[in-house]
C-alpha positions as CSV (number, residue, x, y, z in Angstrom):
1,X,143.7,20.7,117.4
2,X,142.6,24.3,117.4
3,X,139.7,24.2,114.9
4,X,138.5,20.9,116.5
5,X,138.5,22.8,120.0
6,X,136.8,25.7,118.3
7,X,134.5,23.7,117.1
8,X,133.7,21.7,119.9
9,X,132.8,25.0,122.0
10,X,130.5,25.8,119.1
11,X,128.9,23.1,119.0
12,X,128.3,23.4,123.0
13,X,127.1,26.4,122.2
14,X,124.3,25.3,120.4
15,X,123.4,23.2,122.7
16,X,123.2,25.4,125.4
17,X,121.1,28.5,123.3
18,X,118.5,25.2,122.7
19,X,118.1,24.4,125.7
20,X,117.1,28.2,127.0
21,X,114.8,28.8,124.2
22,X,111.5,27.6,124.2
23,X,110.8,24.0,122.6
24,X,108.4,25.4,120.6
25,X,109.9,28.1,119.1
26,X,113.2,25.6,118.3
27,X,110.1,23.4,117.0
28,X,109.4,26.1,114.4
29,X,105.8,27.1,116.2
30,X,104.0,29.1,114.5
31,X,105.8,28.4,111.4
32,X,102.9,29.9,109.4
33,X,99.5,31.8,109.7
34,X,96.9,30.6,112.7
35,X,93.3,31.0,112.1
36,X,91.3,32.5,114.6
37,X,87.6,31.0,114.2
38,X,85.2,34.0,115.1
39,X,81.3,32.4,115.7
40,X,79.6,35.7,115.2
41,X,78.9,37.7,112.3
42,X,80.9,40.6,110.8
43,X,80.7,44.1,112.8
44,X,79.4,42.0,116.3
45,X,80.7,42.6,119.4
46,X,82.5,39.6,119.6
47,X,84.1,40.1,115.7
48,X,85.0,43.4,117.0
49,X,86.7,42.3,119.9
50,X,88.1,39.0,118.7
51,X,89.6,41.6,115.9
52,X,91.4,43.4,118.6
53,X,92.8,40.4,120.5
54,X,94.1,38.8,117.3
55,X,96.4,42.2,116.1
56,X,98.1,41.8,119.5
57,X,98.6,38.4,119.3
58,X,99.9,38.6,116.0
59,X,102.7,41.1,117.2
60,X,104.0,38.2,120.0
61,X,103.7,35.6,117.6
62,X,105.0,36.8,114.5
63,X,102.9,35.2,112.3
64,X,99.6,36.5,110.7
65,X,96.5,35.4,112.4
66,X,93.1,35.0,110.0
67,X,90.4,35.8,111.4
68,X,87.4,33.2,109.7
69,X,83.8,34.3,110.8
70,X,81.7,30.7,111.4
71,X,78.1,32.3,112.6
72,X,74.7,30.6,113.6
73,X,73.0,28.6,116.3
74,X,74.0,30.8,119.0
75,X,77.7,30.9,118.1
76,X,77.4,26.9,118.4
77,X,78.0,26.4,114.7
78,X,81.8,28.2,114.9
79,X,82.5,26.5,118.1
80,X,81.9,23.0,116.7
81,X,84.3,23.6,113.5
82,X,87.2,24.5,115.9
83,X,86.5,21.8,118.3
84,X,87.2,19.2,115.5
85,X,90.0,20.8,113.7
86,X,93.6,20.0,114.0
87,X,95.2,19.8,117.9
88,X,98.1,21.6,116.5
89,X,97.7,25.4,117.7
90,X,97.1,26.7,114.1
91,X,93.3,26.5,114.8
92,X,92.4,28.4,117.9
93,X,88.5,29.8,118.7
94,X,87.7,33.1,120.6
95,X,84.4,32.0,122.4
96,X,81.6,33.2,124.8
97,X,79.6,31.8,127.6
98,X,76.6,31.1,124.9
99,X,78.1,28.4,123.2
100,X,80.4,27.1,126.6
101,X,78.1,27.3,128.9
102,X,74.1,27.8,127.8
103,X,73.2,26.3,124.4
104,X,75.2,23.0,125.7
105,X,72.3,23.0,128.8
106,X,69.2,24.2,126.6
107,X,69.9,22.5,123.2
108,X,71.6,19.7,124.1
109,X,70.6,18.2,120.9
110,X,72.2,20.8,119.2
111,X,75.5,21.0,120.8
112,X,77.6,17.5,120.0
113,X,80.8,18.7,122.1
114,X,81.5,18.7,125.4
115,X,83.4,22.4,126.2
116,X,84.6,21.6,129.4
117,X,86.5,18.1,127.6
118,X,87.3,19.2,124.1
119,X,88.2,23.0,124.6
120,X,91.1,24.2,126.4
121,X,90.8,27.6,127.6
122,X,93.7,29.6,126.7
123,X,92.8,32.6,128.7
124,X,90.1,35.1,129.5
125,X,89.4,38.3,127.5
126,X,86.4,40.4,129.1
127,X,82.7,40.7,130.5
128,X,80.0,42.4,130.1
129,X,76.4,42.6,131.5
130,X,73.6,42.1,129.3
131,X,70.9,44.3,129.5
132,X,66.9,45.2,128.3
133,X,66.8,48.3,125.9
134,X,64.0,50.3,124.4
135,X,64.0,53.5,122.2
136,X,64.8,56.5,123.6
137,X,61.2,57.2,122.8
138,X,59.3,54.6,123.9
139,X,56.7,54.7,126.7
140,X,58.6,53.2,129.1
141,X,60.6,54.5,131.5
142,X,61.8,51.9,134.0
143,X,61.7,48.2,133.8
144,X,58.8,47.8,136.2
145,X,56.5,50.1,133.7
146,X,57.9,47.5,130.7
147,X,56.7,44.3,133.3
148,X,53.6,46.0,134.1
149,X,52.8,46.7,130.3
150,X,54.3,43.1,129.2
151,X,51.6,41.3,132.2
152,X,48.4,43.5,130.9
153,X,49.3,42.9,127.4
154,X,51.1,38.7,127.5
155,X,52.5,38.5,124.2
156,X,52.2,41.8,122.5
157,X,55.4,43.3,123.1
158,X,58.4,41.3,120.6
159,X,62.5,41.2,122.0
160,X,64.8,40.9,120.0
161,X,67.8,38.0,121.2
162,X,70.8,37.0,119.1
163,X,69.8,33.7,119.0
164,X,67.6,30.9,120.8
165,X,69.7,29.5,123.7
166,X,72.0,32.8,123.9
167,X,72.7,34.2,126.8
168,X,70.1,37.2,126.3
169,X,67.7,34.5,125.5
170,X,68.1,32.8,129.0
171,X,68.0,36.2,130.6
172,X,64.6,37.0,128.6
173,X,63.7,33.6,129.9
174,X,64.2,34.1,133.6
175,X,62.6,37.3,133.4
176,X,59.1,36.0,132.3
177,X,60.0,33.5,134.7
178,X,60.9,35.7,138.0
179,X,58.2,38.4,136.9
180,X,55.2,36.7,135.3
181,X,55.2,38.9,132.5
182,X,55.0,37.0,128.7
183,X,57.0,38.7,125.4
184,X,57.1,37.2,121.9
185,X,60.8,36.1,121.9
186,X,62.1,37.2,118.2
187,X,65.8,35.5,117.3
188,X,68.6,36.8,115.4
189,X,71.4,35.4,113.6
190,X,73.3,38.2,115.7
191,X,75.0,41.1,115.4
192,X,74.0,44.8,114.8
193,X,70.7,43.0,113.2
194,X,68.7,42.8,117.3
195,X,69.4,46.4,117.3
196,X,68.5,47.7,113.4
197,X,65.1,45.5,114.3
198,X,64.6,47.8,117.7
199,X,65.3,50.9,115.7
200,X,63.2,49.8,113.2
201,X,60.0,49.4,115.2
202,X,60.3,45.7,114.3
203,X,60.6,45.0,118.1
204,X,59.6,46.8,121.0
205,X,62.6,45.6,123.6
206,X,66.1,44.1,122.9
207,X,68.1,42.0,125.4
208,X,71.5,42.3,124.5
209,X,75.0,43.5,126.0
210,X,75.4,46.7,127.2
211,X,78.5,47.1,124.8
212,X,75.9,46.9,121.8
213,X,73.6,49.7,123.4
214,X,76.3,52.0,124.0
215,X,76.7,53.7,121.3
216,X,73.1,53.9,120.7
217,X,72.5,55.2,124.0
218,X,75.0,58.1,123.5
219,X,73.9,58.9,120.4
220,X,70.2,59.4,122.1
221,X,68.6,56.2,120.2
222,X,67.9,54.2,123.4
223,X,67.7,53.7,126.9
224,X,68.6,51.0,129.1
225,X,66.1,49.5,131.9
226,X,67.5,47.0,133.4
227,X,71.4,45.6,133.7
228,X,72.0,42.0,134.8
229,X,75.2,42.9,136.7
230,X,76.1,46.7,138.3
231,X,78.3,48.6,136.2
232,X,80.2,51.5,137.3
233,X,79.3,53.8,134.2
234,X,75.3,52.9,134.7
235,X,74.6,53.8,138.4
236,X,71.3,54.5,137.8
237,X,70.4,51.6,136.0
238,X,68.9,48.6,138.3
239,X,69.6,44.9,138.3
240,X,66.6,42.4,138.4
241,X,67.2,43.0,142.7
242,X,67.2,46.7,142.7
243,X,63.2,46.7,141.3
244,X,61.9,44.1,144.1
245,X,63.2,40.9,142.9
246,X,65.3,40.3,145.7
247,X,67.8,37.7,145.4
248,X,67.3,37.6,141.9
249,X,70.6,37.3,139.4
250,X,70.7,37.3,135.6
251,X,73.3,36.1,133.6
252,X,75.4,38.6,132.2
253,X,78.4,37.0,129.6
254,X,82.0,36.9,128.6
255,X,84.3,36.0,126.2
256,X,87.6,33.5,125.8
257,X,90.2,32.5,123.8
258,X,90.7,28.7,123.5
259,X,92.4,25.6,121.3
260,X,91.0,22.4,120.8
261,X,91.9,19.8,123.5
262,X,95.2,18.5,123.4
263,X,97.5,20.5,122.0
264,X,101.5,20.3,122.4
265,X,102.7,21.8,125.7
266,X,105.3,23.8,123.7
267,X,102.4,24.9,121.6
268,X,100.3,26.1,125.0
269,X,103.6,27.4,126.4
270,X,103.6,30.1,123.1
271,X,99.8,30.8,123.1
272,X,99.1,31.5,126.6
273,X,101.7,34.7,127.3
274,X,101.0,36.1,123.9
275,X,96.8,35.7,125.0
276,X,97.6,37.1,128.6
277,X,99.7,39.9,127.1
278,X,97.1,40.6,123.8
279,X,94.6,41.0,126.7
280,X,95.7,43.1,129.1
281,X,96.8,45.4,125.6
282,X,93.1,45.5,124.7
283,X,91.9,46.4,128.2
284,X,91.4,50.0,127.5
285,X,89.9,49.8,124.3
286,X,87.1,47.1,125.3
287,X,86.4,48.9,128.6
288,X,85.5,52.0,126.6
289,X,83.1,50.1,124.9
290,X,81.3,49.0,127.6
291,X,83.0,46.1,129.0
292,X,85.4,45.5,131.4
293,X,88.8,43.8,129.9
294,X,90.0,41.0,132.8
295,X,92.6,38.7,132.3
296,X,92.1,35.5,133.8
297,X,94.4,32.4,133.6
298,X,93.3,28.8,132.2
299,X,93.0,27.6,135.2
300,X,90.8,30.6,136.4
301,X,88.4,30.2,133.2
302,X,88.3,26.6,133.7
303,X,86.8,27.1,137.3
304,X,84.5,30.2,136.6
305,X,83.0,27.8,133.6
306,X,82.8,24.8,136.1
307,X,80.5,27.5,138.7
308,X,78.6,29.0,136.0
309,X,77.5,25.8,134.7
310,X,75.9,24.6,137.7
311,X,74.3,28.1,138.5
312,X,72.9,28.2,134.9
313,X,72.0,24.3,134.8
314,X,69.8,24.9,137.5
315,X,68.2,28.2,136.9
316,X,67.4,25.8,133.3
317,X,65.7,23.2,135.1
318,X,63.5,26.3,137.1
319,X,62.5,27.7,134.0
320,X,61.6,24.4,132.2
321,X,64.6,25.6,129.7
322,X,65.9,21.5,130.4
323,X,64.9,18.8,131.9
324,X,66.7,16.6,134.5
């Protein structure tokens, strides 16, 4: 009667401890390695980043996280590959607001997945504004110089974007839209590659994030003329407002973790602290890039997708970027 009772209690016992630990750990989840797809190219701000997020991650989840680099068409290529992969957390994407929010309204060809149905946001990392750099020794000295160059000469000045329907493309777009000036738009694949063409003399402006121009910037390379968002660091740089376009916004752009739609509760229940706790571990190190690191939940990402796609939708159909 006494082992029976002991073993009774330890059976109870077990019982119990399941009950308090989370389903998806007593599921085995992660029971192996996760892949993080990355839809940028090797040594871009988003690789670099995404790189930082996943060795948190790693040390909440206890499992090694690969990170597979998937680049091309605006980081729509990568995105696509998670979005039909397994629904079983072992696949999980760090995006931006290219591929989520723009390419799906300007290339709608292009794009055959609807973000907002067959991503789940798993939390937000960080923003940053995007930007137009020259060299440090280039003629120009404040945007409104560049525009009045860019009107007397339509065409002869080249930017350099990471892509056609990127964010810094549909910033380049609304500026020759707002300001009447014409460039000779010049796509990259991404990367360091807009900058090393700047550098180069194979451009004469870049639109990029301000993260990318940093260190070129404090290393005396470049100069920065206009910032689509104010940013503590760059008080002396203007926003498209600040130089007589008055209620005039550009789109800066940001980047999220996400799974494909659907994927076990336990599964989210795992993923989402060890997101919120990777990024709020990287905040430092992204801010001193040039960014600012902001946690926001899924439910917060979900909503700031749902305004920016209306803002951007219509700023689209201004431009003649889409069509109704």
């Amino acid at each position: 009667m006494r082992v029976r009772h002991v073993l009774l209690l330890a059976l109870f016992a077990v019982a119990v401890l399941s009950m308090i630990v989370p389903s998806a750990r007593s599921a085995g989840y992660p029971d192996h390695n996760i892949q993080m797809i990355i839809p940028y190219v090797a040594g871009a701000t988003g690789d670099i980043t995404a790189r930082l997020l996943i060795e948190e991650m790693q040390k909440s989840l206890g499992v090694k996280i690969i990170p597979n680099n998937k680049p091309g068409a605006a980081s729509v290529l990568g995105t696509d590959v998670a979005v039909r992969s397994k629904k079983d957390g072992y696949t999980l994407l760090y995006s931006s607001a290219s591929a989520i929010i723009y390419a799906p309204i300007t290339s709608p060809d292009v794009v055959h997945y609807n973000a907002f149905k067959d991503l789940e946001p798993l939390g937000f990392h960080y923003w940053f504004p995007q930007g137009i750099g020259v060299r440090s020794d280039a003629p120009w000295n404040s945007f409104t110089e560049l525009i009045d160059y860019a009107r007397k000469n339509p065409g002869k000045l080249r930017v350099s974007t990471v892509g056609v329907s990127s964010t810094p493309h549909i910033m380049l777009e609304m500026i020759q839209d707002i300001t009447g000036a014409k460039f000779t738009h010049v796509p990259f694949e991404g990367g360091e590659s807009v900058i090393t063409a700047l550098l180069g003399n194979h451009v004469e402006v870049c639109c990029d994030g301000y993260a990318k121009f940093k260190p070129h910037m404090d290393a005396g390379k470049m100069k920065m003329l206009l910032i689509s968002k104010k940013f503590p660091t760059l008080p002396n740089v203007p926003t498209i407002s600040e130089v007589g376009y008055k209620n005039e916004t550009l789109p800066g752009t940001w980047y999220a973790v996400y799974a494909p739609a659907g994927i076990p509760d336990d599964v989210r229940r795992v993923l989402i602290p060890a997101v919120e706790k990777a990024v709020k571990a990287t905040k430092p190190k992204v801010d001193q890039m040039g960014s600012i690191g902001e946690y926001k939940t899924p439910a917060e990402t979900m909503k700031l997708q749902e305004e920016e796609y209306k803002r951007a939708y219509d700023i689209a159909v201004k431009v003649g970027l889409r069509k109704k």
